[in-house]
N, C-alpha and C positions, 0 to 999 in steps of 0.2 A: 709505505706498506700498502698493498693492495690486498682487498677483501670480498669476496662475493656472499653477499648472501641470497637464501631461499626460504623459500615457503616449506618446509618439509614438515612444522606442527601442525600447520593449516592438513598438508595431506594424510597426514600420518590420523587427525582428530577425523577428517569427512570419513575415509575408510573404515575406522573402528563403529561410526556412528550407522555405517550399513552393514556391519557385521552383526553387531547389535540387535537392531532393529529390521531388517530384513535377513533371515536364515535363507543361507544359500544363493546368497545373491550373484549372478556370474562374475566372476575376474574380468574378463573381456570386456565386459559393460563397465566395470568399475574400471578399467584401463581409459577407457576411451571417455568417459565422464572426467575423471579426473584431468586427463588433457583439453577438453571441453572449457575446461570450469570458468578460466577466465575470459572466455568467448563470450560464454554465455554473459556474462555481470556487463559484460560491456557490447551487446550487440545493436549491430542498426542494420536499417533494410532503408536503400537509398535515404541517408541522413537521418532519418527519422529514426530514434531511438526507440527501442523495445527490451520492456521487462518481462520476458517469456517465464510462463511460468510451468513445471514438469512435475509431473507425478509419476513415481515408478512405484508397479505392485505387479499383483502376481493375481487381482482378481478383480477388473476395470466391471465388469458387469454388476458383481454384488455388490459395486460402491454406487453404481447407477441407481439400481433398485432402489438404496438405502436412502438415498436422497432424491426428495419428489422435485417429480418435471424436471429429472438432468438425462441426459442422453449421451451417449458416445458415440463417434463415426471413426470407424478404422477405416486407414488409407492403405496399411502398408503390412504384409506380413511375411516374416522369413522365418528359415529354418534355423539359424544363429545369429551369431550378431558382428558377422565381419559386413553385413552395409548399415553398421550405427551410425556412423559420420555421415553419410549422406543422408540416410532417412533426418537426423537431427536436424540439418540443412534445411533438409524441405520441408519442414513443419515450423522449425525456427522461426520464419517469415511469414504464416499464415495466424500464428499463435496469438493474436491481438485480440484487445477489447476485453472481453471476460472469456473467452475459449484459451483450456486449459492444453496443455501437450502430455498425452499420455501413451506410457510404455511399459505394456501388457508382458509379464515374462515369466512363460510357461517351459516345463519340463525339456518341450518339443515344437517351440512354435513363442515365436516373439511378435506381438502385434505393436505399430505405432500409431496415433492417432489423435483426434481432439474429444476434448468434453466439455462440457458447461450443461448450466439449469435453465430453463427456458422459465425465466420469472420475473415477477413486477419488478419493479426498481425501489417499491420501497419494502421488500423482500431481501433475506442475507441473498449474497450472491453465492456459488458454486462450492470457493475455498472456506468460504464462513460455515455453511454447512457441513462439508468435507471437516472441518478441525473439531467443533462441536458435537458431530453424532455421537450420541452413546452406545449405540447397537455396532456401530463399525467394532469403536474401540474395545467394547467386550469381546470382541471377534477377532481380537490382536494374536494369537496364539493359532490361528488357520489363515487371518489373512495379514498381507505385510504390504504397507502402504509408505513411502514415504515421499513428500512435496518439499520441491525444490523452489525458491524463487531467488530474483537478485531486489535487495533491497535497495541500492543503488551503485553506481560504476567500483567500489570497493568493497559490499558486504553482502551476501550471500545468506539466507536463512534458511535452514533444512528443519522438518516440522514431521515426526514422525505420526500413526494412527494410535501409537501410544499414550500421544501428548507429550514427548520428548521434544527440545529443542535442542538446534547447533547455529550457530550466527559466527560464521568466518568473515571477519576484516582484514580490507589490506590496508587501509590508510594508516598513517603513522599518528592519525590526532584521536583520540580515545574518544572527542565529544562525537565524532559522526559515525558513533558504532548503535547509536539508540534506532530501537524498531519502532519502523515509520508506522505500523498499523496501529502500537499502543497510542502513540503521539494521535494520529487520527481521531483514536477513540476517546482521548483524551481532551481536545478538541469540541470532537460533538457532542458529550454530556453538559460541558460546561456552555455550548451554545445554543441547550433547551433547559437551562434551568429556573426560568424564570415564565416556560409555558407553564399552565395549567389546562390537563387536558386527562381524558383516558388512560390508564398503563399500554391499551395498547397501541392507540392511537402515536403516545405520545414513542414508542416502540419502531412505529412503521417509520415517523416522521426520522427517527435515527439511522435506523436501517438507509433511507435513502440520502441519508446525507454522508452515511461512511460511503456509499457506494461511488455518489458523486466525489469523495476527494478519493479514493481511490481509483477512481477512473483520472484525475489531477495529476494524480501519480504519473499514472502510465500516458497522457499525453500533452502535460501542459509541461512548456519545459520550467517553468516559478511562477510562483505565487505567493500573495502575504493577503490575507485573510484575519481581520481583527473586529476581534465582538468587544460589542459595547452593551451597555444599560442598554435596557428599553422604552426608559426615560431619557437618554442620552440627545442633550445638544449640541451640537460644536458652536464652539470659541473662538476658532481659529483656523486648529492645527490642522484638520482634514479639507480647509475650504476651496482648495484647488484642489476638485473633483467632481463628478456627477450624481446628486442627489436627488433620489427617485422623491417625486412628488407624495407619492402612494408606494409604503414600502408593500415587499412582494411576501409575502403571509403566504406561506405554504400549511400551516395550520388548518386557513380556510379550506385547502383542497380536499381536508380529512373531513367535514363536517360531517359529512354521510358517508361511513368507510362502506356501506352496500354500493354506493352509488355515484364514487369518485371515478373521476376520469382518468383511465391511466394514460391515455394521448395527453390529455392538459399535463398532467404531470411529469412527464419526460419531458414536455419542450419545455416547462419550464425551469425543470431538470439541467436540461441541454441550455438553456438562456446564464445559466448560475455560473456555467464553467464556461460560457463564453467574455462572463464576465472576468471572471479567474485569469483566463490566460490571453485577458487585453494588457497594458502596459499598465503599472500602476497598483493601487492595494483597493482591494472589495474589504468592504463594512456591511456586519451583520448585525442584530443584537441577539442578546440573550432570552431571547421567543423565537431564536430561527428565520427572522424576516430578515429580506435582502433590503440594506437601506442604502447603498453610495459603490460606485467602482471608478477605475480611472482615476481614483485619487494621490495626489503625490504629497508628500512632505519634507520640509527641508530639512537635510540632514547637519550636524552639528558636531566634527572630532570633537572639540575639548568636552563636548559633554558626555560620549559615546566612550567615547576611547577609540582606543585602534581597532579599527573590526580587519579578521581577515576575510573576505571577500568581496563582491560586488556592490554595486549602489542599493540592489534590492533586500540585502544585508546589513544594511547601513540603516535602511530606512527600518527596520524592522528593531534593530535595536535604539534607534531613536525614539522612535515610541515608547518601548517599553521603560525609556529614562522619561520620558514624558511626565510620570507620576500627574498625569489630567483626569479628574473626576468622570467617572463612567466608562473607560475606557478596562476593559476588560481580561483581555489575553491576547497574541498572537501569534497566528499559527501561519510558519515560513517555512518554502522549499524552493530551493535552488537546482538551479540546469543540471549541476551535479547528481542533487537526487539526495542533499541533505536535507530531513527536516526536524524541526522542533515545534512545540507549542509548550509556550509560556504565560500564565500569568502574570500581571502587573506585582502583585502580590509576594509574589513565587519564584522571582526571574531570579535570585539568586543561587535558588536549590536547582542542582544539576538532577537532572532526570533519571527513573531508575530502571531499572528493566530485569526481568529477572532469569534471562535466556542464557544460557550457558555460551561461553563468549571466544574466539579463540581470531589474539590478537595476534601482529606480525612481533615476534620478536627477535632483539638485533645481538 
């Protein structure tokens, strides 16, 4: 028997979810997106992988406004939309870092071009802002916003200004359908819980540690990232790896939020994720200091089980069978662009998410 299947729930759900949420939205642009789609989730510019990220609205200026220090730059503007595919092309490639790709589309005039927030690091970034305005979202009935990203090479999240989600997967395994941004956030609560400090301090310091893993995201191709106590000794298990004499206390750089340095803070911002995407697993504890990277550990089938995938999947649930005092959670992404973060605790409860979800089905 021979069989073909398609994707036609996947297209049939993206389409309804711009009719929906964006009134009037052109066919032609919805034609040319939709054949897009799996370009996009899987693009690279000379090898180098990119999660571009695309916002279409119909009012790129009053989203600017609405959010302090963002700015937009149009490159490119036509009278329709038969040069989509090219404009996509050439913005596709420039859309790195935290510059967003935005497509302005008016009555009589389509604009393409980029956006972001010109702001500290331990500030939300562009899309954080853009999801939580409340003046946008009251504003949902004149203005129609909706953001595109690839959450990795199979799933796709559309995130309207209504606060509406769509999360398209193509992979056939149900666990790497979780959104990496809850996992993140999920992540850095539990890797300052054991600061005591300000609400807002303790604020800024999160802000820039969602920022740092998702900047992880978009250029480190894995990482395994595991908090411990802040009491925490090793035993053993972590001993082949490099531990900092003087862990790195990013707490200290708040001590005077009038009078921190935002240069100190980005390099060592920039030091955190060089750390990240050396070989090996970075150790934090649960105060936010960077205490060890370059660390390896032997992994162990009979005690693990069968992992599917790589050695740095292996190693991540090795730990987590570990059941070692102080040892806290781990939070793992692979080349692919899967990730998780799990508690010691926790590793048996699968993760929840609560985005409208739209699988392949056969």
């Amino acid at each position: 028997m021979n069989e073909i299947l398609f994707f036609d729930n996947a297209k049939i759900s993206v389409t309804k979810f711009f009719e929906t949420e964006f009134e009037n939205f052109p066919p032609l642009i919805m034609s040319h997106f939709l054949n897009k789609f799996n370009d996009i989730m899987n693009y690279s510019e000379e090898d180098a992988k990119i999660k571009p990220k695309i916002i279409f609205t119909d009012n790129i200026d009053a989203i600017t406004r609405s959010i302090p220090k963002s700015s937009a730059l149009t490159i490119f503007e036509d009278v329709d939309a038969t040069m989509f595919n090219l404009r996509l092309k050439s913005l596709l490639a420039i859309a790195m870092n935290d510059w967003c790709l935005f497509i302005d589309i008016k009555e009589n005039k389509i604009s393409y071009g980029l956006v972001l927030s010109f702001r500290s690091i331990k500030d939300k970034n562009f899309l954080q802002s853009l999801e939580e305005n409340v003046s946008l979202k009251e504003r949902q009935t004149k203005l129609h916003c909706i953001l595109v990203r690839p959450l990795s090479f199979y799933t796709m999240h559309l995130h309207s200004i209504s606060g509406n989600n769509l999360m398209v997967n193509f992979s056939l395994d149900k666990s790497k359908s979780n959104h990496y941004i809850n996992e993140i956030y999920n992540f850095v609560n539990i890797a300052f819980s054991k600061l005591r400090t300000t609400q807002r301090k303790l604020q800024d310091m999160k802000n820039m540690y969602q920022n740092i893993f998702l900047n992880v995201m978009n250029h480190v191709n894995g990482a395994i990232c595991v908090i411990v106590d802040k009491d925490y000794k090793d035993t053993g298990l972590f001993e082949d790896g490099t531990w900092l004499k003087e862990p790195i206390s990013f707490s200290k750089l708040f001590t005077q939020s009038k009078s921190y340095s935002e240069e100190k803070l980005q390099t060592y911002a920039d030091l955190f994720i060089n750390m990240l995407n050396y070989d090996g697993i970075t150790i934090i504890d649960n105060q936010g200091r960077l205490r060890a990277y370059n660390v390896f550990v032997e992994t162990n089938s009979k005690k693990v089980g069968y992992i599917v995938g790589g050695a740095r999947k292996r190693a991540a649930y090795q730990i987590l069978s570990s059941k070692k005092k102080g040892i806290i959670g781990v939070y793992f992404q692979s080349h692919e662009g899967e990730v998780f973060f799990q508690e010691l605790k926790k590793r048996d409860t699968a993760p929840k998410d609560s985005s409208k979800q739209v699988m392949w089905k056969m």
